[in-house]
C-alpha atoms as a printed R data frame, in Angstrom:
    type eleno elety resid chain resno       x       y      z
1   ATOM     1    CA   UNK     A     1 -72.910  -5.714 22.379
2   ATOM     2    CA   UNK     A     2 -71.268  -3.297 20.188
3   ATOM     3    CA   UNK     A     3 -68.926  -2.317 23.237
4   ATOM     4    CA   UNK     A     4 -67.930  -6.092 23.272
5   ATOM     5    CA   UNK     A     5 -67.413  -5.868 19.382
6   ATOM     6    CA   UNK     A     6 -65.292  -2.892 19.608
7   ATOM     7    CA   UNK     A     7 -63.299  -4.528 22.473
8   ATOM     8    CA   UNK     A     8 -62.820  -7.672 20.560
9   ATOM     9    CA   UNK     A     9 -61.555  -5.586 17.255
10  ATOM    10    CA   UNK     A    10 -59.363  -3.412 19.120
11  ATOM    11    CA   UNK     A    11 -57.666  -6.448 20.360
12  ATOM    12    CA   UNK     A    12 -57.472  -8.086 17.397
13  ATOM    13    CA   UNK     A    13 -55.633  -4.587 16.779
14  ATOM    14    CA   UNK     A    14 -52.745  -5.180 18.964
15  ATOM    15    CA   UNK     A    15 -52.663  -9.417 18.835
16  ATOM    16    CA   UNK     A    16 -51.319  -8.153 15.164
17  ATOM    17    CA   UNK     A    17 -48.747  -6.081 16.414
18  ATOM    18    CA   UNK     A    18 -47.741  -8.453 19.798
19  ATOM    19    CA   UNK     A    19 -46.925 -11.353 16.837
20  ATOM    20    CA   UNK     A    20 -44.075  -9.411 16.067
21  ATOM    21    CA   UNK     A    21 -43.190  -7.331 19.392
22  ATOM    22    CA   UNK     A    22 -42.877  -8.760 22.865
23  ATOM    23    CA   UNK     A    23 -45.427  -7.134 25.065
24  ATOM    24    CA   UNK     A    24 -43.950  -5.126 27.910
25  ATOM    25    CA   UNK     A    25 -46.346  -5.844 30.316
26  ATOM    26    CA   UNK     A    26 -49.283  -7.841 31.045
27  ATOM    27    CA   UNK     A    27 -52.889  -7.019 32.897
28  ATOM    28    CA   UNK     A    28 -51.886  -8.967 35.573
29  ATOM    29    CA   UNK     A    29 -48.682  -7.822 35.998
30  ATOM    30    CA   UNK     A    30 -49.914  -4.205 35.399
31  ATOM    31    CA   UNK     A    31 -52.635  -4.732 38.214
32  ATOM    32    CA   UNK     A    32 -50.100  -6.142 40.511
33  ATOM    33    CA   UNK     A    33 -48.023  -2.916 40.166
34  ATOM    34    CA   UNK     A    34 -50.780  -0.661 40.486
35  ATOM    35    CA   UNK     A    35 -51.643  -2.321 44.431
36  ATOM    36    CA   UNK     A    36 -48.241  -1.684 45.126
37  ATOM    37    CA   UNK     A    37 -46.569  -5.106 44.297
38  ATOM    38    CA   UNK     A    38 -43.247  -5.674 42.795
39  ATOM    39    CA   UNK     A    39 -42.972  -6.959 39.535
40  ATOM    40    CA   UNK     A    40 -40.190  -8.800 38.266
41  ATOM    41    CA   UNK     A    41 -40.326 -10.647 34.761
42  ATOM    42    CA   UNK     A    42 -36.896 -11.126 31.667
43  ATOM    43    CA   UNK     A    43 -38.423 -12.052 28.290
44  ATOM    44    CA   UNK     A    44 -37.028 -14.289 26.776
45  ATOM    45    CA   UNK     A    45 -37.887 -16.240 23.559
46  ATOM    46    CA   UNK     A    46 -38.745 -19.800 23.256
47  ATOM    47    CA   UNK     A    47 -35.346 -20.989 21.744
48  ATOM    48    CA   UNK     A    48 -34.057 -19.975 25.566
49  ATOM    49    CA   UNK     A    49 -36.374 -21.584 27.516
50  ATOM    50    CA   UNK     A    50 -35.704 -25.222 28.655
51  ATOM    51    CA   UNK     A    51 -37.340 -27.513 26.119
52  ATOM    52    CA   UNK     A    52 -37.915 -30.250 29.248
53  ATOM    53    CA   UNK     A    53 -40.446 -26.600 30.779
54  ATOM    54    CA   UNK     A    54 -42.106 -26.603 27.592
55  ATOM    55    CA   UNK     A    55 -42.749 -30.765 27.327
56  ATOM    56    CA   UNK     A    56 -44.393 -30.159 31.363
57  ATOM    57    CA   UNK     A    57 -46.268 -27.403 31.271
58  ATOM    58    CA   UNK     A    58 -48.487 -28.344 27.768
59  ATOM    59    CA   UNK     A    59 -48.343 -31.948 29.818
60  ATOM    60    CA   UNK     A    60 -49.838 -30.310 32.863
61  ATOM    61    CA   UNK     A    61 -51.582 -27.651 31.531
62  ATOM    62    CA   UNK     A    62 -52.715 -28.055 28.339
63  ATOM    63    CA   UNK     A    63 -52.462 -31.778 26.970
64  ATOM    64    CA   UNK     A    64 -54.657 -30.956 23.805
65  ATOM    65    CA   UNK     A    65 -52.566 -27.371 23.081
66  ATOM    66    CA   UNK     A    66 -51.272 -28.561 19.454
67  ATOM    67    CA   UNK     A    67 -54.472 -30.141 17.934
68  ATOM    68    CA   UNK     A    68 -57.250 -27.429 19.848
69  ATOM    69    CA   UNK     A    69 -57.851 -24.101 17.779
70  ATOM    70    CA   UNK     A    70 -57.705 -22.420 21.022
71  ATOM    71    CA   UNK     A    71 -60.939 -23.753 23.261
72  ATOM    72    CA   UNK     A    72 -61.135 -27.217 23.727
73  ATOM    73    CA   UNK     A    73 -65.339 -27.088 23.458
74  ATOM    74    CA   UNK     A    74 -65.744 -30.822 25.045
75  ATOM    75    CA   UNK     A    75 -63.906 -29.755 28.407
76  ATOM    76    CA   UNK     A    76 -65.719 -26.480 28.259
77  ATOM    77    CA   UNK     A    77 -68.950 -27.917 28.287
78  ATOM    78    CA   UNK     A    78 -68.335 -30.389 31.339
79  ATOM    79    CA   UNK     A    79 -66.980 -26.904 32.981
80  ATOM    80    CA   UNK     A    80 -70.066 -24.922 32.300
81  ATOM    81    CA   UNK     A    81 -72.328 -27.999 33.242
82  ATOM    82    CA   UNK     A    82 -70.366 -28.295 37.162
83  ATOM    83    CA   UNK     A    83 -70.962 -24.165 36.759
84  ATOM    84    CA   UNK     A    84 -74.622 -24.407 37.061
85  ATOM    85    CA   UNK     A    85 -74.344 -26.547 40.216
86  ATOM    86    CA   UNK     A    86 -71.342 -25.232 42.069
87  ATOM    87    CA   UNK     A    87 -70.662 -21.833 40.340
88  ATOM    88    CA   UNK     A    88 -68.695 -19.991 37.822
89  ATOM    89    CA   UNK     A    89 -65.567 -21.038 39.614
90  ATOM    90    CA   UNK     A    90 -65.382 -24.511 38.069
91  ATOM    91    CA   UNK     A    91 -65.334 -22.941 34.609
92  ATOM    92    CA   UNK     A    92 -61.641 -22.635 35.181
93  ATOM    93    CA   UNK     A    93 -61.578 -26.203 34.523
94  ATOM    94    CA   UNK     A    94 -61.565 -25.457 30.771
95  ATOM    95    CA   UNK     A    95 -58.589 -22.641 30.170
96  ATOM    96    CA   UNK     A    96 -56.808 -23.746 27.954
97  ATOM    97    CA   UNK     A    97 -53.302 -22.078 27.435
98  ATOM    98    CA   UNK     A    98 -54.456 -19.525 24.869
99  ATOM    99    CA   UNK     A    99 -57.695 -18.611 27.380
100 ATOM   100    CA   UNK     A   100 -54.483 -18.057 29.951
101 ATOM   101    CA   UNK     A   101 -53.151 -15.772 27.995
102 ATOM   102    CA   UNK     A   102 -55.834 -13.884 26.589
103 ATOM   103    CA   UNK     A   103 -56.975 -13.557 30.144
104 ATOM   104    CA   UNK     A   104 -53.760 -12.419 31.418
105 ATOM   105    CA   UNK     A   105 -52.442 -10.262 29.115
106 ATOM   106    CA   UNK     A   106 -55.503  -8.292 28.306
107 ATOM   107    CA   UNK     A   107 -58.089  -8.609 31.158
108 ATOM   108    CA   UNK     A   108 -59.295  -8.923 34.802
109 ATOM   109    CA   UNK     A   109 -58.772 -11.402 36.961
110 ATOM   110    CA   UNK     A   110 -62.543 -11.848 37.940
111 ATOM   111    CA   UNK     A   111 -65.046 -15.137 37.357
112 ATOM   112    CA   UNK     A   112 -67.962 -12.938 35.599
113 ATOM   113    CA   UNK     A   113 -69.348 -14.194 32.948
114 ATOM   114    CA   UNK     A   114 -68.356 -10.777 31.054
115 ATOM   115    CA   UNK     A   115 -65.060 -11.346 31.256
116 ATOM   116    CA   UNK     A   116 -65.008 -15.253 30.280
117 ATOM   117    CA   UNK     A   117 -67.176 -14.116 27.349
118 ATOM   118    CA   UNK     A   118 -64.170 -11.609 26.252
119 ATOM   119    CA   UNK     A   119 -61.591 -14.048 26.973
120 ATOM   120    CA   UNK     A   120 -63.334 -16.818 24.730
121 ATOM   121    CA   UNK     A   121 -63.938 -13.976 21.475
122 ATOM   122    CA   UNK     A   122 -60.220 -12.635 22.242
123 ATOM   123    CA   UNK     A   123 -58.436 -16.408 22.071
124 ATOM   124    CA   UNK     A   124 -60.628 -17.143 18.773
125 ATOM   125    CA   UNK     A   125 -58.748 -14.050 17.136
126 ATOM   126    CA   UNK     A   126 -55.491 -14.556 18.773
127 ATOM   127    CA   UNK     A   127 -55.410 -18.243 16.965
128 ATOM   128    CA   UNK     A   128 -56.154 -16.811 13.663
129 ATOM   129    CA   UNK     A   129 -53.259 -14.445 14.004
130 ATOM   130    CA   UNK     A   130 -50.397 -15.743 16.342
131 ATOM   131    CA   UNK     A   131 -48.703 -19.300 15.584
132 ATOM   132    CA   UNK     A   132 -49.279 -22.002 18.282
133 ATOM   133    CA   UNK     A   133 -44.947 -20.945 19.145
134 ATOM   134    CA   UNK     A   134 -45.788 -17.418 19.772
135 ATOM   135    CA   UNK     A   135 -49.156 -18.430 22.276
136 ATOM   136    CA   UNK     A   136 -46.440 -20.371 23.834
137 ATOM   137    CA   UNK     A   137 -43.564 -17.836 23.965
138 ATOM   138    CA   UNK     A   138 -45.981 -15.360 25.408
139 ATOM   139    CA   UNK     A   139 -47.469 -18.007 28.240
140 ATOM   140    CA   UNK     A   140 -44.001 -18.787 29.478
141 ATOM   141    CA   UNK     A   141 -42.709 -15.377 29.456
142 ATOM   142    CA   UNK     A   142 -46.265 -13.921 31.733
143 ATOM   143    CA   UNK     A   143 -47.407 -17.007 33.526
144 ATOM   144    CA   UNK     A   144 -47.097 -16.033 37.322
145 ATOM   145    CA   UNK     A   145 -44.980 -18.333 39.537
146 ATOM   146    CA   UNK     A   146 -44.606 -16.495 42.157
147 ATOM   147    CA   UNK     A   147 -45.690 -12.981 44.396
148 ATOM   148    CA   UNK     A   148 -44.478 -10.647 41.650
149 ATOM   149    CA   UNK     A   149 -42.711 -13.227 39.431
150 ATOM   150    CA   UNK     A   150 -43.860 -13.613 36.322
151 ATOM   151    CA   UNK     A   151 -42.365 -15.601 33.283
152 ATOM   152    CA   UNK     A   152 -40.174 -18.531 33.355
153 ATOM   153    CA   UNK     A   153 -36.740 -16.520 33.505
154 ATOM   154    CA   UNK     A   154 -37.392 -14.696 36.297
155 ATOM   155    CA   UNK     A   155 -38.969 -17.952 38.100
156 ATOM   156    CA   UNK     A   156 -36.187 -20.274 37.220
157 ATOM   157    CA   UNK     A   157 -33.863 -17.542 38.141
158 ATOM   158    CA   UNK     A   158 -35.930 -17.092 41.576
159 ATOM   159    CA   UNK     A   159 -36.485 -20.708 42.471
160 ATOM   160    CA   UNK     A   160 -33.472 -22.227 41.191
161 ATOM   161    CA   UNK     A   161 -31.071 -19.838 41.000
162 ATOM   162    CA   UNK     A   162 -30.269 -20.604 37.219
163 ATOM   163    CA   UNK     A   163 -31.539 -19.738 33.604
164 ATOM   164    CA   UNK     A   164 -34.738 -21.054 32.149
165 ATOM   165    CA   UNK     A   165 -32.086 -23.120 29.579
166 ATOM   166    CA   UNK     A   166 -30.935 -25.213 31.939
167 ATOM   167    CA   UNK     A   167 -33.825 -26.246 33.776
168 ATOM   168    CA   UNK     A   168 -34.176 -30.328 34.394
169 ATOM   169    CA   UNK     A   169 -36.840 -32.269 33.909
170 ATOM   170    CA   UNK     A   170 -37.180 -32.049 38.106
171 ATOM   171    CA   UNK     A   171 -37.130 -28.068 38.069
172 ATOM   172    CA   UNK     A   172 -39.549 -28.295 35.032
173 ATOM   173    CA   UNK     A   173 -42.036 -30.738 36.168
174 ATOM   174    CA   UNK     A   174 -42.233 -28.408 39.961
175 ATOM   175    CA   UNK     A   175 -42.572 -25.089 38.104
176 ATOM   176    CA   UNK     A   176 -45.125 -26.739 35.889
177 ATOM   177    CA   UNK     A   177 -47.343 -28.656 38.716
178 ATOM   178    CA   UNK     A   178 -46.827 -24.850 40.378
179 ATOM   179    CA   UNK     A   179 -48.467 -22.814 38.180
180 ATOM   180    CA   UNK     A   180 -52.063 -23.566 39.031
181 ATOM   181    CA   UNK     A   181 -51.642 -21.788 42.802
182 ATOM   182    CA   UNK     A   182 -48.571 -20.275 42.312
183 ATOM   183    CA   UNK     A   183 -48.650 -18.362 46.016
184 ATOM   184    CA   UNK     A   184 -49.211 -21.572 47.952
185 ATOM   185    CA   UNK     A   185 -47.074 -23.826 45.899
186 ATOM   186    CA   UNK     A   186 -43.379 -22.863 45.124
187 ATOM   187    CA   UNK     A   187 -41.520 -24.702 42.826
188 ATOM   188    CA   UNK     A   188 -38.051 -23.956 44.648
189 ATOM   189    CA   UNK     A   189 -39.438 -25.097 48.190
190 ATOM   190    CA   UNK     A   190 -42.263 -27.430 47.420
191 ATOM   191    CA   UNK     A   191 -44.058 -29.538 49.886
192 ATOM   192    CA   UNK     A   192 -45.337 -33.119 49.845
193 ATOM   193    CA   UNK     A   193 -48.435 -32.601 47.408
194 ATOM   194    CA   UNK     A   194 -46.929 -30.352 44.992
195 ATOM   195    CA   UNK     A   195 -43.826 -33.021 44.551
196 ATOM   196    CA   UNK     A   196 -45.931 -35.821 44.396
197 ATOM   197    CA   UNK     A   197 -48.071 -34.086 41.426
198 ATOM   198    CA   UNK     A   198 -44.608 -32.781 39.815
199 ATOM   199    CA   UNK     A   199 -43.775 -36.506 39.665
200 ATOM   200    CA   UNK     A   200 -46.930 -36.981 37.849
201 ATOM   201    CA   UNK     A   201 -46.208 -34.393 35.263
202 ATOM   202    CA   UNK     A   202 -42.892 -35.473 34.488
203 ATOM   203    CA   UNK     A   203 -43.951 -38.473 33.580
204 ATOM   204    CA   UNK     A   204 -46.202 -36.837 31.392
205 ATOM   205    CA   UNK     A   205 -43.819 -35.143 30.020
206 ATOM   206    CA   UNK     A   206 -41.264 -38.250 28.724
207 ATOM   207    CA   UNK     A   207 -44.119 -39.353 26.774
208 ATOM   208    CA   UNK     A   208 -45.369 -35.698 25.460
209 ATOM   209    CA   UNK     A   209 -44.451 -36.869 21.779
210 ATOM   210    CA   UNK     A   210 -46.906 -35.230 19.455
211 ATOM   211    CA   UNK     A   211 -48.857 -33.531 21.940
212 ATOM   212    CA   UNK     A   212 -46.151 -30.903 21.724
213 ATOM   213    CA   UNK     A   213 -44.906 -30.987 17.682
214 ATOM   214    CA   UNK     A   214 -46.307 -27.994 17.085
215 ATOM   215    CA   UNK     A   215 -43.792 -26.266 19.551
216 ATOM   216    CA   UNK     A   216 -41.082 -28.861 19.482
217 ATOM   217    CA   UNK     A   217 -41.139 -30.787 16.748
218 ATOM   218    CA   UNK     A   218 -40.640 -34.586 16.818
219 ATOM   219    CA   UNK     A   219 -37.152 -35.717 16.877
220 ATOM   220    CA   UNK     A   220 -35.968 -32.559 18.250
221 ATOM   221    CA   UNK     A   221 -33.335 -31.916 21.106
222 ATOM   222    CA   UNK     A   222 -35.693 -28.671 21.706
């Protein structure tokens, strides 16, 4: 327990710092290099990122994102309640954005219940300390769509041969409906199922309204 403590404090350590400084690399992206893998990621803040990729993936990902304080505890309990009959796999059902990044940016990419248990102390701090923009900025810029891509510049860049600015809704709504299984489904080349859920999300996305003020606020061309 106090090893978990001292974990927790030590990243409540560097959440402080990584409000103000862009983090050069995540755990993912760190493991990924170490077995060999190429790693290719541009940060770039939120004002550059297409505001139509922001609408679709809180739409897709994340629908509660603005109004949660970082773990939405009624989805969490219908994941851990499928977990005791089919196994720690359907916890996943309950990440919300700021488990995704705590998870990515600072730890493993096991199911253990040790590592869920940091993930769940590490996104309690991180929404004390970082605005609900900066959980955002960081998602978009270490999400993984893609072998070795990681963030939305270098995916929009890979799959669509443009800047994460100009994304449309389309190219939004596929890199969102993506991200899940980013290896099997590729926003730039998808097949049948992941257009037909792409659709889905973009629809999602024209009504986002309030479910994304906190990041966009209402009335805004961003």
């Amino acid at each position: 327990m106090a090893l978990l403590t001292a974990f927790v404090a030590l990243s409540a350590v560097v959440l402080i710092i990584l409000r103000f400084v862009d983090p050069p690399m995540s755990a993912l992206m760190l493991g990924h290099a170490l077995t060999g893998g190429k790693v290719e990621q541009r940060w770039v803040g939120l004002e550059r990122i297409s505001p139509h990729l922001v609408r679709a993936v809180i739409s897709s990902e994340d629908g509660q994102f603005c109004s949660h304080s970082g773990i939405d505890f009624g989805e969490l309990a219908l994941a851990l309640r499928k977990a005791e009959r089919n196994g720690l796999d359907d916890v996943r059902g309950a990440s919300t954005i700021s488990m995704q990044v705590a998870k990515n940016l600072f730890l493993w990419p096991s199911k253990d219940l040790l590592r869920k248990g940091l993930e769940l102390g590490i996104t309690v701090v991180m929404e004390q300390v970082w605005p609900k923009r900066r959980i955002l900025e960081v998602y978009l810029n270490i999400a993984e769509w893609g072998p070795g891509i990681f963030g939305a510049e270098a995916a929009a860049r890979h799959h669509f041969r443009k800047p994460a600015a100009r994304l449309s809704p389309h190219e939004a709504a596929l890199m969102a409906a993506a991200l899940p299984n980013p290896i099997r489904r590729v926003a730039g080349a998808a097949g049948p199922g992941t257009r037909r859920l792409a659709q889905i999300v973009e629809a999602r996305a024209r009504s986002a309204g309030r479910r994304v003020a906190c990041v966009l606020p209402l009335g805004s061309s961003r």
